[in-house]
LUMTOR-664808 format. One line per 8 residues: number of its first residue (from 1); their letters; for each residue x, y negated, z of C-alpha. Coordinates in steps of 0.1 Angstrom, whole numbers, plus 2048, in hexadecimal, padded with zeros to 3 digits. Example, Ala and Ser with C-alpha at 12.3 -4.5 7.8 and 13.67 -1.06 7.14 Angstrom:
// residues 2
1> as> 87B 82D 84E ~ 889 80B 847 $
// end
This chain:
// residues 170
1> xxxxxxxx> C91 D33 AA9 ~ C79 D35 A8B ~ C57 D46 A8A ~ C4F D5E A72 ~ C47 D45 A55 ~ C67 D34 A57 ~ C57 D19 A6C ~ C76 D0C A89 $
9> xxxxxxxx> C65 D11 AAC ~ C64 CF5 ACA ~ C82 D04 AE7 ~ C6A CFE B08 ~ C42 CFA AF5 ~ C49 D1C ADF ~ C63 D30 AEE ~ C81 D2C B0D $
17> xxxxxxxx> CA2 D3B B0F ~ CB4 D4D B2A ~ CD9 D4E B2B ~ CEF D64 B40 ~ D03 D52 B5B ~ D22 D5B B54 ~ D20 D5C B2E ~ D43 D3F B2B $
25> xxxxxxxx> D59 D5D B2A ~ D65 D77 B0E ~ D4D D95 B08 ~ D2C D9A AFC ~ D09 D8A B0E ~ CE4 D8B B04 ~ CCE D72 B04 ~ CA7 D75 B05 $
33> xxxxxxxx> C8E D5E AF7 ~ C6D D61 B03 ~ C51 D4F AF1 ~ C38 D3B AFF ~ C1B D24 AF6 ~ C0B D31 AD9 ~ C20 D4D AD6 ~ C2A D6F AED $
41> xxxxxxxx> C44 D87 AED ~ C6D D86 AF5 ~ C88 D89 ADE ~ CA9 D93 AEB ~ CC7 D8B AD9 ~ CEF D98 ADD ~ D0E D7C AD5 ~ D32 D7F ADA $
49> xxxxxxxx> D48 D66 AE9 ~ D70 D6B AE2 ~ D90 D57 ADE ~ D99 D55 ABA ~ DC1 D5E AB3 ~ DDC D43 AB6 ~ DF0 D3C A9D ~ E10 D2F AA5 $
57> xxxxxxxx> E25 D18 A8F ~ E4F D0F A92 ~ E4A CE5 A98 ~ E70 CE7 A9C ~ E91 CFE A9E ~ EB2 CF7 AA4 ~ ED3 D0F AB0 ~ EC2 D15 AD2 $
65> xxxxxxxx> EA1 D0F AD7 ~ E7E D14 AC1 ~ E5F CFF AC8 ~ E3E D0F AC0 ~ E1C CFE ABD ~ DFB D08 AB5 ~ DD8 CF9 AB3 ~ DC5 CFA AD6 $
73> xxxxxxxx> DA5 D0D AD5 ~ D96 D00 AF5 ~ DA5 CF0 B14 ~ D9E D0B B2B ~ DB4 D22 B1C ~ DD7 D29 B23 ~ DF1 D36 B05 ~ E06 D56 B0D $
81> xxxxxxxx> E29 D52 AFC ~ E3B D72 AF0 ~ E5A D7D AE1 ~ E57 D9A ACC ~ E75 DB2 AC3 ~ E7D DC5 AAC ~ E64 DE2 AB3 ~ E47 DC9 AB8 $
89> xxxxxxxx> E4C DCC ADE ~ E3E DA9 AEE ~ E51 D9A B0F ~ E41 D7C B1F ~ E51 D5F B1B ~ E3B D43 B31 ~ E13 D39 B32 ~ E0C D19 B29 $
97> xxxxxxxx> DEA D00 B28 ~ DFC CEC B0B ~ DFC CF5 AE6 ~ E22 CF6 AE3 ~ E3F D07 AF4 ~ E60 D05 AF5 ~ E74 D24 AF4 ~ E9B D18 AFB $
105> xxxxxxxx> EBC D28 B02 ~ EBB D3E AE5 ~ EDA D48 AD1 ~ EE6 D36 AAF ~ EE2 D41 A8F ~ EC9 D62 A9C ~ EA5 D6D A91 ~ E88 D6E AAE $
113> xxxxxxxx> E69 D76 AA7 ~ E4C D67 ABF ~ E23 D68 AC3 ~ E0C D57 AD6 ~ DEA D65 AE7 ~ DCF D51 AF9 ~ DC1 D5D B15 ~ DA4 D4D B31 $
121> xxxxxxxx> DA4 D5A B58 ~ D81 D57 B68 ~ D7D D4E B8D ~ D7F D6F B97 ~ DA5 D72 B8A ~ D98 D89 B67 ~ DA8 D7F B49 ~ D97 D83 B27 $
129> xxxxxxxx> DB0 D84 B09 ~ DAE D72 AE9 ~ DB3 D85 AC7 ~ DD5 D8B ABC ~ DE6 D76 AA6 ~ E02 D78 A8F ~ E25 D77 A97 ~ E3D D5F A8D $
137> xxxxxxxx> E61 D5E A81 ~ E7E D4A A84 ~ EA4 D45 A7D ~ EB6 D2F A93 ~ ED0 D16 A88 ~ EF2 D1E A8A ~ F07 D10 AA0 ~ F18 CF8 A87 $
145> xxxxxxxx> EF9 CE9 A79 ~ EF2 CD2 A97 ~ EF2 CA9 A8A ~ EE8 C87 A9B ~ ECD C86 A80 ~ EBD CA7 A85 ~ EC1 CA4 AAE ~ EAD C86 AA3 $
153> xxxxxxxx> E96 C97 A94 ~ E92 CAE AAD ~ E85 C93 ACA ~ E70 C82 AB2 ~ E5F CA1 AAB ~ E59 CAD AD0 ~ E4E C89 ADA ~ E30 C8D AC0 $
161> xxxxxxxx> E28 CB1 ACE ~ E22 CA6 AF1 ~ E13 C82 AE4 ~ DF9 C93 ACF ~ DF1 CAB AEF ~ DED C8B B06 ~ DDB C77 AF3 ~ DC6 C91 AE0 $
169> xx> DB9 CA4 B07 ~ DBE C8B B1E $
// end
């Protein structure tokens, strides 16, 4: 808060703030300042609070299963998983607190397409939706192309996943 020369203002000797009490959830809140001291009148202000879009990534793929992971935006939100067919229909696949997913038991050698959408639930049970993200694509491996090396590969791979989310928010 500046006064009209530019000059930055003291919060609680020139001017307090009121927040709304409920203003940790999606959607748009005022805020008023009212000025005090050696100064009078109320400003009041509009902001927006949302959930920015995920954007998942393919860690790993083999012939039957496809781990996502994505960056976590905050730890009170929980990540939607979706398949998406052909016609951009989405079917839920789980809800997750982590920033990866599994999806398994998928069929060799086949093209999915997935997104991911975060979402919060206030104490009431409402659920404010992030912004959409993009959808991703993937081929799975055929059948034949399973090795030692890549099964390998695949552990080391998913151990750093859920090492980087235990050390990182724990």
């Amino acid at each position: 808060v500046k006064d009209s020369k530019g000059t930055p203002l003291v919060l609680n000797k020139d001017y307090k703030v009121t927040y709304p009490e409920k203003a940790k959830y999606c959607g748009e809140y005022n805020v008023r300042v009212d000025f005090i001291g050696n100064y009078a009148g109320s400003k009041t202000l509009w902001y927006r609070i949302f959930i920015p879009s995920v954007e998942p990534e393919i860690s790993f793929n083999d012939a039957h299963s496809i781990l996502l992971s994505w960056n976590t935006i905050h730890t009170d939100l929980i990540y939607r998983v979706y398949s998406v067919d052909e016609n951009g229909k989405q079917t839920k696949i789980a809800d997750t607190k982590n920033d990866y997913y599994e999806i398994t038991s998928l069929d060799a050698d086949t093209e999915y397409c997935f997104s991911v959408r975060a979402f919060v639930r206030d104490e009431n049970g409402n659920i404010y939706w992030g912004e959409t993200g993009n959808e991703i694509f993937c081929i799975t491996d055929p059948e034949s192309s399973v090795s030692l090396i890549k099964l390998l590969k695949s552990f080391i791979e998913r151990l750093m996943i859920i090492l980087r989310a235990v050390f990182v928010f724990k």
